[in-house]
PLY file of the C-alpha trace (Angstrom):
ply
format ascii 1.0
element vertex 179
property float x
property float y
property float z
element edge 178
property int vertex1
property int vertex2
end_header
0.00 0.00 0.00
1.41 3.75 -0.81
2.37 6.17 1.61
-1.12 8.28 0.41
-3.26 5.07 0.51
-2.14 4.31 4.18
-2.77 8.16 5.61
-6.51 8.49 4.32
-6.78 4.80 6.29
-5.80 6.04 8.61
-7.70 9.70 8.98
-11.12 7.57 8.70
-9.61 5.14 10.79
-9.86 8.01 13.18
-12.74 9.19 12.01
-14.66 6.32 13.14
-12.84 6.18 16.45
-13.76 9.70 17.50
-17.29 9.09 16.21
-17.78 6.16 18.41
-16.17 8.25 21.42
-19.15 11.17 21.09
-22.07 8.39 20.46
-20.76 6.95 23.37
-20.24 10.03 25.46
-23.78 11.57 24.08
-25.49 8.18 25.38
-27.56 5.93 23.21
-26.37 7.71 20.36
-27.49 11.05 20.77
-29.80 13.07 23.47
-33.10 11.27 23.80
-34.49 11.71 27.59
-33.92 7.90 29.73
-36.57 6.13 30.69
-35.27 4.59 33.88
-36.68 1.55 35.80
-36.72 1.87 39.87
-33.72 1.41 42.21
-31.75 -1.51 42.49
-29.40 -2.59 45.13
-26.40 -3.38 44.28
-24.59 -3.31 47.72
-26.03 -3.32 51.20
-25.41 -0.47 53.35
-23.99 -1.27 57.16
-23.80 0.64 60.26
-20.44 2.38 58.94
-20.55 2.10 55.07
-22.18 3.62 52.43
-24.40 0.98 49.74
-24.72 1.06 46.01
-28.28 1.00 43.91
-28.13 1.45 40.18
-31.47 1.61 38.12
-31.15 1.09 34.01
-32.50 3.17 31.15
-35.28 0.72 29.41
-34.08 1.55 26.04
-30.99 1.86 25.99
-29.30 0.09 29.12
-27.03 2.97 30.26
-27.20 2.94 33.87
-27.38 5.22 36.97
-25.92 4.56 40.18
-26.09 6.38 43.64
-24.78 5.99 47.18
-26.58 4.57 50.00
-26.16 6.29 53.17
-25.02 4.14 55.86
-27.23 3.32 58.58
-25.09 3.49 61.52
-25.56 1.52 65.01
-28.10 0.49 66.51
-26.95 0.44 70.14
-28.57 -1.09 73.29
-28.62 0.74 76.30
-25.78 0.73 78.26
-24.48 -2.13 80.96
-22.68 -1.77 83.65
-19.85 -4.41 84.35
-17.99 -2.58 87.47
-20.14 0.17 89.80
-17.84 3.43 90.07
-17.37 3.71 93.87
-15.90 6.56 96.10
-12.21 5.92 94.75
-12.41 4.04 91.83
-13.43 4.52 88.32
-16.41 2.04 86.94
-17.09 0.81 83.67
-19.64 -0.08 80.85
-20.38 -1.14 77.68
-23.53 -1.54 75.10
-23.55 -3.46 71.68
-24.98 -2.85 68.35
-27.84 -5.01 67.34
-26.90 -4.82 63.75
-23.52 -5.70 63.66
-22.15 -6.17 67.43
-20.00 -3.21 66.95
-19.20 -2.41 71.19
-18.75 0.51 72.57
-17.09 0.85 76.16
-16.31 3.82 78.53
-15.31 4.50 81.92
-17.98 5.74 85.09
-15.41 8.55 86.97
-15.00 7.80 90.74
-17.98 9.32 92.74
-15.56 11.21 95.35
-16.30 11.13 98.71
-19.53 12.40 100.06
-18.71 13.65 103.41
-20.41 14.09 106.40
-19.81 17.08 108.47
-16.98 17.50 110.74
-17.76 15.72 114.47
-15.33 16.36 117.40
-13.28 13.57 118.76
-14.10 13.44 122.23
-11.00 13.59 124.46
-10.95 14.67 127.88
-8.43 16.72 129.60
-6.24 14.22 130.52
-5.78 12.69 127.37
-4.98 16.22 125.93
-2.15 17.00 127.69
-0.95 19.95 128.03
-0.62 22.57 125.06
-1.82 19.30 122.54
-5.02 20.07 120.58
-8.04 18.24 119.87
-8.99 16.52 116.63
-12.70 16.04 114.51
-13.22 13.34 111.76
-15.88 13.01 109.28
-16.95 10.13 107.48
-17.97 9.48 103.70
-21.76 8.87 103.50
-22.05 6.42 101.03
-23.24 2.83 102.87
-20.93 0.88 100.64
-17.77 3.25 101.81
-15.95 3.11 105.19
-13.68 5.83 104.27
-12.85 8.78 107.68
-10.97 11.65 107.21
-9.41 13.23 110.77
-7.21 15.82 111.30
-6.11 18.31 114.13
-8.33 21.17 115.29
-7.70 24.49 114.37
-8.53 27.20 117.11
-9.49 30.64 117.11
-9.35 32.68 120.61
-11.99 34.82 121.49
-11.28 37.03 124.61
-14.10 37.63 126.63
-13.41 40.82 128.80
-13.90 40.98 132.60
-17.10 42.89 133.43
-18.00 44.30 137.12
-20.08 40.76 137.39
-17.87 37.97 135.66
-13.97 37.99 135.61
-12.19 37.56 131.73
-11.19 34.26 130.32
-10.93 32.85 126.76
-12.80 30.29 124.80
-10.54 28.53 121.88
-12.68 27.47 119.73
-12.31 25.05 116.53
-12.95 26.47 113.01
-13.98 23.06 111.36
-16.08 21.80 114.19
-16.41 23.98 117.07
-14.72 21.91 119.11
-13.78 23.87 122.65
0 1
1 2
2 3
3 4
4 5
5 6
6 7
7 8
8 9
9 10
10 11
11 12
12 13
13 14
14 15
15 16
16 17
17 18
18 19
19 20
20 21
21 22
22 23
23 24
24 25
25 26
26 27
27 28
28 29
29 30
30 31
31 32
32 33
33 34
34 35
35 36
36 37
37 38
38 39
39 40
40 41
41 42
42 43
43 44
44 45
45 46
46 47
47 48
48 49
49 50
50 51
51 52
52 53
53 54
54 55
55 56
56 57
57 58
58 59
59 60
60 61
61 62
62 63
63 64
64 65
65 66
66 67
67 68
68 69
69 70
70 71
71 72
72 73
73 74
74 75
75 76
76 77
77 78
78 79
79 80
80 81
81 82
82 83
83 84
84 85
85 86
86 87
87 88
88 89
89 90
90 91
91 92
92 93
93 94
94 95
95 96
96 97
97 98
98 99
99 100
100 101
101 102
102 103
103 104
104 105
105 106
106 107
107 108
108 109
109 110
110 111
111 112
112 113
113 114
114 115
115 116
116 117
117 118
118 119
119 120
120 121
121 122
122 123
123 124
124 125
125 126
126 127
127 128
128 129
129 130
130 131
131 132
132 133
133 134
134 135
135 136
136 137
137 138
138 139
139 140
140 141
141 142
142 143
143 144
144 145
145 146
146 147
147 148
148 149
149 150
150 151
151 152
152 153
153 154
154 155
155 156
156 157
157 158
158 159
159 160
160 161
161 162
162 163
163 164
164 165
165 166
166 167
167 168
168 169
169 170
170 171
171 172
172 173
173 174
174 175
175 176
176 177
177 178
């Protein structure tokens, strides 16, 4: 074949090529509207990924596809496996129904829910001599044996003398009002 012979093969070679690309491009040959059947789907959506449906034009089988949004979990209510208590965290957990995805988290410690400060009852003899006094509390919660005690604190208040009563002081605690 000649050197002319073989370029016009292959110009409508290309021809045909490019023609084929813009029938396929315009769909079914050229711009008539689709006439598409209902949703199909292709692939199942699950609590974390997105699902497939395609539907198909009647006449001339291009198709259409579209995500399915996922559905996410379905979760039960929660369970406790440990009770938090006054100084230690608690935990628990709940499970999807779909596909047993679980979830678990930690319940804080409570803390300590005190009582108010009592006075430890000494008397003078077991307070010696320039030695102070002491109050405790307690934590309230039944399940908790938890006491807190410390030394008192005192304030002085000076009572003057008066024509009827001589002076003296009272020391008195500032936590429990302990004298």
């Amino acid at each position: 074949m000649n050197p002319r012979a073989r370029k016009i093969l292959l110009i409508l070679l290309l021809a045909c090529v490019a023609a084929c690309i813009t029938a396929v491009a315009a769909g079914c040959g050229g711009g008539h509207e689709h006439t598409f059947g209902e949703w199909v789907q292709t692939l199942a959506p699950t609590c974390e990924e997105t699902g497939k449906e395609e539907r198909v034009c009647s006449d001339c089988g291009e198709k259409e596809t579209r995500d399915v949004e996922a559905k996410g979990h379905s979760y039960s209510e929660w369970n406790e496996t440990k009770a938090a208590s006054c100084e230690e965290d608690g935990s628990r957990y709940r499970s999807c129904s779909e596909c047993g995805d679980e979830q678990s988290e930690v319940i804080p410690a409570l803390g300590h829910d005190w009582n108010g400060w009592q006075a430890v009852t000494q008397s003078a003899e077991e307070l010696g001599h320039g030695e102070y006094g002491s109050h405790y509390r307690t934590c309230k919660r039944p399940e908790c044996d938890a006491r807190q005690e410390e030394d008192c604190s005192y304030e002085t208040e000076t009572f003057n003398a008066t024509c009827l009563e001589g002076g003296y002081h009272v020391h008195l605690c500032t936590v429990c009002s302990a004298t």
